[in-house]
TITORDREN-588964 format. One line per field, with one value per residue (C-alpha): residue number from 1; residue in one letter; x, y, z. Coordinates in steps of 0.2 Angstrom, whole numbers. Example, Ala and Ser with C-alpha at 12.3 -4.5 7.8 and 13.67 -1.06 7.14 Angstrom:
<pts>
k <- 1:2
r <- a:s
east <- 62:68
north <- -22:-5
up <- 39:36
</pts>
This chain:
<pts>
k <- 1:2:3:4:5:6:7:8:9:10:11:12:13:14:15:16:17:18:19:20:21:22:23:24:25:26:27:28:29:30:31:32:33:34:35:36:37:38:39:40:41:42:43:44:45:46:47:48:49:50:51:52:53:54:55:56:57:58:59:60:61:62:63:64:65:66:67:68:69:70:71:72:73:74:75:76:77:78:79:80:81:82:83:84:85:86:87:88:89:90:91:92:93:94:95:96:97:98:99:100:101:102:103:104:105:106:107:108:109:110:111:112:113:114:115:116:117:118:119:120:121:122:123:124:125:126:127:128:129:130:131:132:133:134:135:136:137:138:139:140:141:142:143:144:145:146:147:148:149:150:151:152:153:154:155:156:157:158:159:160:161:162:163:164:165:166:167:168:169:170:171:172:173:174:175:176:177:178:179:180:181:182:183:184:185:186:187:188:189:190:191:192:193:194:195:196:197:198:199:200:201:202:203:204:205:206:207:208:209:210:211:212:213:214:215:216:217:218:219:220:221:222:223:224:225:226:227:228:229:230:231:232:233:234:235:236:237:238:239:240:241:242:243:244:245:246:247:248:249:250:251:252:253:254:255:256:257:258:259:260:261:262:263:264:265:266:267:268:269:270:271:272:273:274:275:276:277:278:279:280:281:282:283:284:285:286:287:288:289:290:291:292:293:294:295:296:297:298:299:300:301:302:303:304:305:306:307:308:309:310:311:312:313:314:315:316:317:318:319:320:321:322:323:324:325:326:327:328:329:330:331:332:333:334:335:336:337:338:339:340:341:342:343:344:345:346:347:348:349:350:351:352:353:354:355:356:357:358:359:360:361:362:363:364:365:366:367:368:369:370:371:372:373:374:375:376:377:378:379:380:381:382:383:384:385:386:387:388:389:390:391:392:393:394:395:396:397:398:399:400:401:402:403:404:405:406:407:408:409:410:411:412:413:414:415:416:417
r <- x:x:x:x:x:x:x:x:x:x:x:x:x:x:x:x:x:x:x:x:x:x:x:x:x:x:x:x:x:x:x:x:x:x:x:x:x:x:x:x:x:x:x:x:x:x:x:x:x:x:x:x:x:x:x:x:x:x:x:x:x:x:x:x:x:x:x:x:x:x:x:x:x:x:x:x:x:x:x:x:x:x:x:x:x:x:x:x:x:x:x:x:x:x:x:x:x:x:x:x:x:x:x:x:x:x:x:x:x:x:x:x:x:x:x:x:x:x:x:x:x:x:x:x:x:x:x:x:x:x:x:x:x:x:x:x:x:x:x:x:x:x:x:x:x:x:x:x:x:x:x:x:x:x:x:x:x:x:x:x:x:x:x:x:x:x:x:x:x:x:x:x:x:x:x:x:x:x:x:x:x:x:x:x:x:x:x:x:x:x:x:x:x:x:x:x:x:x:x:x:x:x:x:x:x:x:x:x:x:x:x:x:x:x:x:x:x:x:x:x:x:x:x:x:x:x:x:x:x:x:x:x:x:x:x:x:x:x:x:x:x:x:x:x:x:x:x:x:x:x:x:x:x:x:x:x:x:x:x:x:x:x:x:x:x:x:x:x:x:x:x:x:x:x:x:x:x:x:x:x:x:x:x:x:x:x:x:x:x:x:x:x:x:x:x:x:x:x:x:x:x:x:x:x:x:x:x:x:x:x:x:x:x:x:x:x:x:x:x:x:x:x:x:x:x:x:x:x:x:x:x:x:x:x:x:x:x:x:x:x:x:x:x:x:x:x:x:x:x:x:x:x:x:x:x:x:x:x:x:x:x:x:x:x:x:x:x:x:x:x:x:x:x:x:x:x:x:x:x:x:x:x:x:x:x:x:x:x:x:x:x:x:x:x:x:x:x:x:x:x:x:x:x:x:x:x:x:x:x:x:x:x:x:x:x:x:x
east <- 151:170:182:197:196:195:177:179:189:179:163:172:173:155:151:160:153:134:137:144:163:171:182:194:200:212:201:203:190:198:215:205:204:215:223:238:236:252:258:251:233:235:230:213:210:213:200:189:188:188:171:164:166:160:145:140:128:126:108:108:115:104:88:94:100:82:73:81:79:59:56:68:75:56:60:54:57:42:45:38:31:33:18:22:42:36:24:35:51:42:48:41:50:50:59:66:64:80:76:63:72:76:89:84:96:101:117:105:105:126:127:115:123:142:135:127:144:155:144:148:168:167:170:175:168:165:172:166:169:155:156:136:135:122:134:135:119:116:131:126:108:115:128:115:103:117:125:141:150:154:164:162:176:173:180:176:172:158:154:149:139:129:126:108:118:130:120:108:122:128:109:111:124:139:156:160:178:181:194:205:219:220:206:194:184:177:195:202:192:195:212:208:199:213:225:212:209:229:230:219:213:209:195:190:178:179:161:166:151:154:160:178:194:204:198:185:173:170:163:155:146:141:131:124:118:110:95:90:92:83:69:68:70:56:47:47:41:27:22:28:26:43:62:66:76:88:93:103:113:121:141:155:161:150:138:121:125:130:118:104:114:121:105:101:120:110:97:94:96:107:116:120:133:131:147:149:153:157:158:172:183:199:207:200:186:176:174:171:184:180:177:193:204:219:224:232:230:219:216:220:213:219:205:203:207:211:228:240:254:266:253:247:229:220:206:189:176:153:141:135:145:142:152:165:178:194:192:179:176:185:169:164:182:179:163:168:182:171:160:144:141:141:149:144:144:133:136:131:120:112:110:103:90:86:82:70:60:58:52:40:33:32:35:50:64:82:97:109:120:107:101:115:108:89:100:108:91:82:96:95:76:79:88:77:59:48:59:57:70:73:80:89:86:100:93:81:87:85:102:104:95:110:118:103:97:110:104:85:71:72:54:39:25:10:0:12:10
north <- 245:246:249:251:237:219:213:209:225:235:227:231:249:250:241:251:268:261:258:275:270:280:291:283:289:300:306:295:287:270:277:297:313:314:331:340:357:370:366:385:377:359:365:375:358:347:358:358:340:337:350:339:324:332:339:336:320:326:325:347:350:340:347:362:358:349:364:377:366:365:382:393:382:376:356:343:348:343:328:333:320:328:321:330:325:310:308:316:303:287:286:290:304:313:329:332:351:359:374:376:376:394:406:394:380:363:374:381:364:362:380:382:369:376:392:383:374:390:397:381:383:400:408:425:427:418:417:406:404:404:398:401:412:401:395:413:418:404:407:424:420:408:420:434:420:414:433:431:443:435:437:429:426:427:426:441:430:424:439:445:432:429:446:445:433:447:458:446:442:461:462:448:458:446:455:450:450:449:438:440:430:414:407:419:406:392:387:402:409:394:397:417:407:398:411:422:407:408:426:419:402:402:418:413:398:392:387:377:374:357:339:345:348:342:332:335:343:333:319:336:342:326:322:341:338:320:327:326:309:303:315:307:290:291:303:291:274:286:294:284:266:262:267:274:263:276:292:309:323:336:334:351:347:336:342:340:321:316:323:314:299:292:286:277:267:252:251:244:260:265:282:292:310:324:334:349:343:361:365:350:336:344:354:369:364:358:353:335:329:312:307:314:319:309:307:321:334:347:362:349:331:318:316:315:334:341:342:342:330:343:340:359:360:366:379:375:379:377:389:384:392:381:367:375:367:358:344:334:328:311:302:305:297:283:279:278:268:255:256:261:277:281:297:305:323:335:347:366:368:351:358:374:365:353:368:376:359:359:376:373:358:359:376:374:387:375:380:378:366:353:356:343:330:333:332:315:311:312:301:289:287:286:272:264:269:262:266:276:291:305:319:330:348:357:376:387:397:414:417:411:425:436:420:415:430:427:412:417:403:390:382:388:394:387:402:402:383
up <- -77:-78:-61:-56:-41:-42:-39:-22:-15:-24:-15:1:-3:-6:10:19:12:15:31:34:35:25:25:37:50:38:27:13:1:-4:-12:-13:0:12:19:9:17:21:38:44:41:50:66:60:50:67:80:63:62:84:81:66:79:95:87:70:76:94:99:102:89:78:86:81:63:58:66:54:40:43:50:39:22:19:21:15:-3:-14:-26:-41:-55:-73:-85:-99:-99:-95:-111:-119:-115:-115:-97:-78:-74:-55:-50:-32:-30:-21:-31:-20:-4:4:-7:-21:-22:-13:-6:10:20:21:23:39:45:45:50:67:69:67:81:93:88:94:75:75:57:39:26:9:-8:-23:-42:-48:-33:-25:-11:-8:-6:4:17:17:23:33:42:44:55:67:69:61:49:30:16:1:-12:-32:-47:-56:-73:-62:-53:-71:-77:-60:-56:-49:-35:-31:-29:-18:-6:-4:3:15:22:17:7:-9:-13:-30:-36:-52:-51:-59:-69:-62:-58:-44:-40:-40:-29:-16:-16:-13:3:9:9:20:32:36:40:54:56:74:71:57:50:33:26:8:-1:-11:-5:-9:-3:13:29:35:23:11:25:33:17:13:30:27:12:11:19:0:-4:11:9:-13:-6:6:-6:-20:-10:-5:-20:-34:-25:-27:-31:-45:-58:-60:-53:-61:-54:-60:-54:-52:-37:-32:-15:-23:-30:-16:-6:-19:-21:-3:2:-12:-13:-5:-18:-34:-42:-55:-52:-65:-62:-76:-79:-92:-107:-112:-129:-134:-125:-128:-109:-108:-116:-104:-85:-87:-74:-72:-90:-97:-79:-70:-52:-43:-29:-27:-16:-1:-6:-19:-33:-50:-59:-76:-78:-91:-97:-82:-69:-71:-65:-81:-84:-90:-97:-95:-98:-80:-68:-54:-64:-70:-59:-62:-49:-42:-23:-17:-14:-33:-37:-29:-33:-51:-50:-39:-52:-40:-50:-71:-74:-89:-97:-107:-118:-117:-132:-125:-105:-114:-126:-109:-99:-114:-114:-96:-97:-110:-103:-83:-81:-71:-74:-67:-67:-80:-68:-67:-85:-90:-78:-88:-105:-100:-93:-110:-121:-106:-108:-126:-125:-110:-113:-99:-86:-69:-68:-52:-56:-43:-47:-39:-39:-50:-65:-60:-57:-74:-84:-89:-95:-105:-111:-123:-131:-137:-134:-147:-141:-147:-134:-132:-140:-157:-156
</pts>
């Protein structure tokens, strides 16, 4: 696999991020991350990152954290072994189940977790941003079980084609702002966050919901979130007498792959990232940042985005929402350039006809995010029969229906079979 390091620095940076020193102390993943924030934010930033430190890993808090992930999100997630897929792809195929987790998607375990350390920051209120709408839903929920008031920023091209999430977060009690400058979309709707946090940084607490952005939260989201790849690793020595030989996740920003693949960086496991693959390579076609994007800043950290020849961050385009981003988190950038992790995309017509197999066979409706880690998943084992494969399943598809009712089924039933 190639990299952007000689052999040896880029084993350094691997060490160093399994044994849980990276980021530095400023932020930074290897040459990625970092803090590029207006001066007006730097010091919400700062008493953000002193309560990340004082905290996050404090025994309390902790207690606390694991006890609303068993009792209200519903952890352990199941690991799920998929005989037909596997008959089907010549290969031993395992699912890990986020969809099953409370509000339906893997964004519940990073969201309850903000939520509790708003609480112990003294947090006035919430606000978030959403793409798919699940990280909405989920900071929603998660503000109505600590008592705090939220808002929830998004574009209003997503707010259309995730409606049944709109709607689902008005009910958990969480505002929904709609946003319609810019692309209309995942980033613009961050930046609409941004702008609110400076009217009142000290009041207000920022829950962002991917392993993005500036110092601290893409260490803070990643710690949130690897409950998942601890719970598969665990799972699969248990269930499926070993590792797997590889391992998929769907990437947009980037919280679900890493939460899936940071415990597994030690292992003989290869790790495969899914981006959208849209409907072409050309900007604006797609959201495939790390196979076509170039270094630059976004939204507060140094990372790999789509940008054009003028460094104007581009739009882009996926028929999942969720992905639809222009940039990627600093960990992801790093890993590819190491070499740890293969980043790869999926086209839409591709994630869509992976989605109707899954449905057909296991009887599992995914969500059109991690459909294009399914997609990759299938030409993988193609090209590999024999071979033992995890998938993470980021969230279910419901939220997906408007979307899909657009595209009628392409598989037969079993009845017309």
């Amino acid at each position: 696999m190639s990299t952007l390091f000689a052999a040896g620095e880029a084993r350094a940076f691997l060490d160093a991020a399994i044994k849980g020193d990276l980021p530095d102390d400023r932020g930074r993943f290897g040459p990625f991350g970092g803090r590029y924030v207006p001066e007006t934010l730097v010091p919400a930033f700062e008493r953000l990152e002193k309560g990340v430190h004082e905290h996050l890993h404090e025994a309390a808090f902790q207690s606390e954290f694991q006890k609303e992930l068993r009792e209200w999100v519903g952890r352990p997630t199941a690991l799920t072994f998929a005989p037909q897929l596997s008959k089907a792809w010549a290969a031993e195929v395992w699912i890990k189940r986020e969809d099953l987790a409370h509000t339906g998607a893997h964004k519940i375990n990073n969201a309850i977790g903000q939520a509790l350390l708003a609480k112990r920051l003294g947090a006035q209120r919430v606000i978030a941003e959403t793409g798919a709408g699940q990280h909405g839903v989920a900071a929603a929920a998660a503000c109505a079980r600590v008592d705090l008031p939220c808002s929830v920023y998004m574009g209003v091209v997503d707010m259309e084609r995730q409606a049944p999430n709109v709607d689902r977060i008005r009910r958990l009690g969480a505002e929904v702002i709609a946003v319609e400058s810019g692309d209309k979309t995942l980033r613009a709707a961050i930046d609409e966050a941004l702008r609110a946090w400076v009217t009142d940084p000290n009041g207000i607490y920022y829950l962002l919901g991917s392993a993005v952005g500036a110092h601290p939260y893409p260490y803070l989201v990643r710690e949130l979130q690897t409950v998942i790849g601890k719970e598969a690793r665990q799972q699969m020595l248990d269930q499926a007498g070993g590792l797997p030989d590889v391992a998929f996740a769907c990437v947009g920003g980037g919280s679900n792959a890493i939460g899936l693949f940071y415990p597994l960086l030690g292992d003989d496991v290869e790790l495969i990232g899914v981006e959208a693959g849209g409907t072409g390579v050309g900007l604006g076609q797609n959201a495939a940042t790390l196979a076509t994007g170039t270094p630059g800043v976004l939204q507060g950290a140094y990372t790999i985005i789509l940008q054009d020849d003028d460094g104007q961050v581009q739009e882009t385009h996926s028929i999942s929402a969720g992905l639809d981003y222009s940039g990627v988190g600093p960990e992801h950038a790093l890993l590819q350039a190491i070499g740890r992790v293969k980043y790869i995309s999926a086209t839409d017509d591709e994630a869509l006809e992976a989605l109707e197999e899954l449905c057909a066979t296991e009887g599992i409706l995914t969500a059109l995010e991690t459909a294009h880690a399914y997609a990759a998943a299938r030409k993988y084992a193609q090209q590999n029969p024999g071979k033992r494969i995890l998938i993470g399943n980021s969230g279910r598809g419901d939220k997906d229906m408007p979307t899909l009712t657009q595209y009628p089924a392409r598989i037969r039933s079993h009845e017309s079979a």
